[in-house]
N, C-alpha and C positions, 0 to 999 in steps of 0.2 A: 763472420766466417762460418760460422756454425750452430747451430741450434744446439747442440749438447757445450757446456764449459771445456773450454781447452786452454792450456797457460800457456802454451807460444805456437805463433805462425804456424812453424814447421809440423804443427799438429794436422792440420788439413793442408796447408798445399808445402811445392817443393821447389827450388830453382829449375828454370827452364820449363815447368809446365804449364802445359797451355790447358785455360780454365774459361768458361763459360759466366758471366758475371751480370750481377742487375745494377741499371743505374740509380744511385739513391736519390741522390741530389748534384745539381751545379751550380757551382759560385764561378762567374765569371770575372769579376776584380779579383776575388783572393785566387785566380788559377786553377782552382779546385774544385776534381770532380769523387765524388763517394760514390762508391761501389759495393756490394753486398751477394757476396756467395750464397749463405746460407739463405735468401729469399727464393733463389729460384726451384726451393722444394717447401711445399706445403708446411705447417708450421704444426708440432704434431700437439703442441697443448690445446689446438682447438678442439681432439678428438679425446683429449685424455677421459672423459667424463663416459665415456664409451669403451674405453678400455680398460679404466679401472674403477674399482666400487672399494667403498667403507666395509674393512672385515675383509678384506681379500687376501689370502698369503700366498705370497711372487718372491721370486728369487732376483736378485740383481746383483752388479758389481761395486766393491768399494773405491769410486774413483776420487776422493776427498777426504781429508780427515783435518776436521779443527778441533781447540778446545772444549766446545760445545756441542759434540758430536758429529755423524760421519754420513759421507754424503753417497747414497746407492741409486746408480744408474739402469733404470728399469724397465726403456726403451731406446733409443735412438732418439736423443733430445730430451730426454724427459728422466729429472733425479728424483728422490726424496731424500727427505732428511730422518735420521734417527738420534732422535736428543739423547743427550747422556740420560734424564730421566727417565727414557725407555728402553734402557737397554738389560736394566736390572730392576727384581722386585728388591731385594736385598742388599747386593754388594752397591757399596759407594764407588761409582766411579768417579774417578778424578781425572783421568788422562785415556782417550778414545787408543789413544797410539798403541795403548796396552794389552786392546784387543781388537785390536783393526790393521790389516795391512791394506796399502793400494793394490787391487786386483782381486783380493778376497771376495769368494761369491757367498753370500747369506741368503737366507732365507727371512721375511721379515712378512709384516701385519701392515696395512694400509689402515691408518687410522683418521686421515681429516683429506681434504679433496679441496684447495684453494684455486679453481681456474684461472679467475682474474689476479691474482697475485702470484701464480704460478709455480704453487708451492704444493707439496705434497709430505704427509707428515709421518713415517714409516715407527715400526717399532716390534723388538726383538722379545723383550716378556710378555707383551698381550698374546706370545703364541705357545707361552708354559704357565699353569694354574695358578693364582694369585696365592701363594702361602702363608699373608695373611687374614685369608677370610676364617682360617681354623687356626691362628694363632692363640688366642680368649681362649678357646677347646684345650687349644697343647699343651696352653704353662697358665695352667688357672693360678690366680693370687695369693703367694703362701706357700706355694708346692718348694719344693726344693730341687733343683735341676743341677747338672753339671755341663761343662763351656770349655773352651780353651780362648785364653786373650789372643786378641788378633791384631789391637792396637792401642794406640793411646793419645788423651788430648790433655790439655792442661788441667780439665776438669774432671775427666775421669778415665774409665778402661773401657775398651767394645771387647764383648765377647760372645764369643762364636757358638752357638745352641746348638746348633746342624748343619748341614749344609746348605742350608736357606735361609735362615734367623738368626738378627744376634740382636742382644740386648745391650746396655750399657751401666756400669757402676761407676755412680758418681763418688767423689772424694767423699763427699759427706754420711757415703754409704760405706766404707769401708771397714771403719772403729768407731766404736761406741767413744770412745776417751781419745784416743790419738790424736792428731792433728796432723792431717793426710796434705803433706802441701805439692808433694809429686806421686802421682799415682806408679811411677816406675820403682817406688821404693818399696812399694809394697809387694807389684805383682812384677812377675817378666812375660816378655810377649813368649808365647807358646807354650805357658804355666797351664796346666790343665789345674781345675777348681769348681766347687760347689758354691752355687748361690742361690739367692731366696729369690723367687720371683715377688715383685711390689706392684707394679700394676704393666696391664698391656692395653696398647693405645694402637689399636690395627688402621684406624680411619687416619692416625699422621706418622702409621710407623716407626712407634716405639717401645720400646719393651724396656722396663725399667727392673733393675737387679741391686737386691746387697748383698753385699758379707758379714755385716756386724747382727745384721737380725738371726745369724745361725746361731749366736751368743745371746742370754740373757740379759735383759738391760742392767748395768747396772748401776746407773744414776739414783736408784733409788737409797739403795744402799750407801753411794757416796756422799751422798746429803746427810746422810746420818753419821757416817762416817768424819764428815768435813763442818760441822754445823759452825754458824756466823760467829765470825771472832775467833775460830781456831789460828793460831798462831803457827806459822812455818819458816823453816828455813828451804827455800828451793835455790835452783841454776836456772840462771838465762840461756833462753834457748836461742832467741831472736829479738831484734829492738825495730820496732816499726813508730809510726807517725803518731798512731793511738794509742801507742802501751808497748807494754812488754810481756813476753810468752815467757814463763817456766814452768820447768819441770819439776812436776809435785814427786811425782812415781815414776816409774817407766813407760808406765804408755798413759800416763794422765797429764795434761798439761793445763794452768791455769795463765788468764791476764789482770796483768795489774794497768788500769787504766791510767792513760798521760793524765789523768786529772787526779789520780791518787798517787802518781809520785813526783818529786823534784824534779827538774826540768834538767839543772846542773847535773845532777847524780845520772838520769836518763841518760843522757847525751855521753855518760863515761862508760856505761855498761857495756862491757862486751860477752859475748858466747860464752857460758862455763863459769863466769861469776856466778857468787851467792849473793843472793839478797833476802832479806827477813821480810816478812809478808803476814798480810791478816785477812783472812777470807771474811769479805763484805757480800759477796752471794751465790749462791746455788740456784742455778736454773735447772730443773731435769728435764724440760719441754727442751731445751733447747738445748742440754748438753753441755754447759759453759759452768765455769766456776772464776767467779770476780775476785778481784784481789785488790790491796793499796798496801804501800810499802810503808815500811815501820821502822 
């Protein structure tokens, strides 16, 4: 019917008109003859390589929108596409709908030219400066910065640098001693906060952030504090597959591994018990304090 996509009939023709049509094909057992409107006008992707060039910025309309970005009509028969991947140097898009309506006119970048496959590949940030070519420049490693969170994943917090950058803090980067198992406990979304830049990754865009590095380590200290064979009484925090989490301190937490304690007693412990305990190791590479119950 038409050289541009259209999702029903009533998009090019109407009841009662009279239309001009090409014969496609006839099957004369099955009755059937094919006919084809949109033939009887030249076919414009033949000419597209003439009308548009790589680097080109053309305005069109948003006549599509899927999960995987949105489809802009930039002549008479002829789309492109702009993948969620270009539509931001920064913000995560997840859902096109969020900044697309049907009929929206954009202005966009021609980025790839597929005739034979009849594709064109458009894109909305190749037409604002890359922000992280002077990322390494902005938050060199060590500096100390401030953010606001923006969101959250199981593993850590994204926060927001500028208006263009965010970086992310992993759980692991929170406490020195804690044991961070939801990042919402710690921060809230819209918490404004200081953090340490750790490194920036511009070539896969990432910028990585803590907060415990604003803090002295102090495993060194707790080594000496906790040396092998100190004897404690702690609380169970959590009882997992491998062991058991207590609480040394308030923000120190050690494991007593399944293989240094009873399997019966394991199995009975719940949250907020005591159990007597004997510190078998201190790692400060890693942060961890081993335990077997006594």
């Amino acid at each position: 019917m038409s050289w541009s996509k259209i999702s029903h009939p009533s998009e090019a023709v109407a009841l009662g008109n009279k239309i001009e049509v090409m014969v496609l094909n006839l099957d004369k057992e099955a009755n059937k003859i094919s006919l084809g409107l949109k033939q009887r006008l030249p076919d414009p992707w033949q000419e597209v390589e003439n009308k548009f060039s790589v680097g080109m910025k053309i305005k069109g309309k948003v006549v599509n929108i899927v999960p995987y970005g949105a489809f802009v009509e930039l002549d008479k028969g002829i789309e492109g596409l702009v993948h969620i991947s270009e539509i931001s140097w920064t913000k995560r898009v997840n859902n096109p709908n969020e900044l697309f309506a049907i009929g929206d006119m954009v202005e966009t970048q021609v980025i790839s030219i597929d005739k034979d496959s009849r594709r064109i590949s458009l894109s909305l940030k190749q037409l604002e400066q890359n922000p992280w070519l002077e990322a390494e420049n902005k938050y060199p490693v060590g500096n100390v910065v401030s953010g606001k969170v923006r969101g959250f994943t199981d593993y850590g917090a994204f926060i927001e640098l500028d208006n263009s950058l965010e970086g992310m803090i992993h759980v692991s980067d929170m406490s020195w001693t804690k044991r961070v198992a939801h990042p919402q406990d710690v921060l809230k979304k819209g918490q404004k906060i200081e953090v340490s830049v750790l490194s920036v990754d511009a070539q896969n865009r990432r910028i990585s952030l803590g907060m415990k590095q604003l803090q002295p380590n102090p495993w060194p200290e707790l080594a000496n504090k906790y040396p092998l064979d100190t004897v404690l009484e702690a609380e169970v925090v959590s009882v997992t597959d491998f062991g058991v989490f207590v609480k040394i301190t308030e923000d120190l937490e050690g494991l007593v591994y399944a293989s240094e304690i009873d399997k019966e007693i394991m199995a009975k412990l719940k949250p907020t018990d005591k159990l007597k305990v004997k510190v078998i190791k201190v790692d400060v590479e890693q942060a961890k304090i081993g335990l077997c119950a006594i």
